[in-house]
N, C-alpha and C positions, 0 to 999 in steps of 0.2 A: 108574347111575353116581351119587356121590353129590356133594356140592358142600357147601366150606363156608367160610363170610366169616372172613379174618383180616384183624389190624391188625397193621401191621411200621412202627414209626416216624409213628406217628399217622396212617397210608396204608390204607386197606381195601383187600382183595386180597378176589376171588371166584375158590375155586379147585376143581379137579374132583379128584375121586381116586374109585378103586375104594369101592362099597357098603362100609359097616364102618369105615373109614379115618377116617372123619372127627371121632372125636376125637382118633386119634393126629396126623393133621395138627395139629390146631388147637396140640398138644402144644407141637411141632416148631416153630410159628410163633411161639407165646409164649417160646421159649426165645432164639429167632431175632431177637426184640424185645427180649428183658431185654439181650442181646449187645449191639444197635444200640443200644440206652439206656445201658449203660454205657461205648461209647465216644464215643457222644455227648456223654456226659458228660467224657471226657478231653479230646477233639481239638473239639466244638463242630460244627454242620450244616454238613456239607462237601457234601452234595451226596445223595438217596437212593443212586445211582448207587454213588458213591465209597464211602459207609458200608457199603454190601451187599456189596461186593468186600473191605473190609476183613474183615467181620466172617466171609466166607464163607473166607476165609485164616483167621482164628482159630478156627473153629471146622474146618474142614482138619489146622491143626494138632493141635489135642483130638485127633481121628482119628487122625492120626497116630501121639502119644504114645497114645491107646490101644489101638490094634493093635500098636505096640512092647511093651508091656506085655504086652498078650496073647501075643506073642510069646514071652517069656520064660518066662510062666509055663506055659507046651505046651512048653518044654526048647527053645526052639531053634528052633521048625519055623514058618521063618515062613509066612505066608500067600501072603506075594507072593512066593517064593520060585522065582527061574525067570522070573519075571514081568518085562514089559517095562513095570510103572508104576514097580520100586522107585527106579529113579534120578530118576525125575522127582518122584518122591514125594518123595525127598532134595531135589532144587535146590527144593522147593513151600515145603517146611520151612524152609530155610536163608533163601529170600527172607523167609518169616515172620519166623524169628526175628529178620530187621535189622528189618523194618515193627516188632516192638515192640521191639527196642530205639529205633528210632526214636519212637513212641508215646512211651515212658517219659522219653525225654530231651526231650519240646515239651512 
């Protein structure tokens, strides 16, 4: 099993993942930090807590819009199609989009 140290918000994480993984982790976390860093840089250290849940909503939503994209471009045929996340998936979105318009207007 493989192990590898990230920083998320000036915070070291020691974390395990499958043999091979761990530069794609380390990826993931750095991505996962430049996120926390630029709304840190909006809203100001609210707490790791609270920042992680924000950011873990913005980047939710990315996913989001990019499976709606994906979507589209396969004609139609969504993914979750049938599935009992798409509506949750909607209400996840909709809280997003108020949290930034909230964002944008503090």
């Amino acid at each position: 099993m493989g192990q590898v140290a990230v920083t998320i918000n000036q915070r070291k994480y020691d974390i395990a993942c499958d043999d091979g993984q761990e530069a794609h982790l380390a990826r993931l976390a750095q991505y996962i930090d430049k996120r926390v860093n630029e709304l840190t840089a909006a809203v100001g250290q609210i707490g790791d807590s609270r920042l992680l849940v924000m950011v873990s909503l913005l980047v939710a939503d990315e996913l989001s819009e990019a499976m709606t994209e994906l979507d589209e471009l396969r004609g139609g045929r969504s993914p979750l199609a049938g599935s009992d996340l798409a509506p949750e998936l909607e209400q996840v979105a909709d809280r997003i989009d108020g949290l930034a318009e909230r964002l944008e207007n503090s």
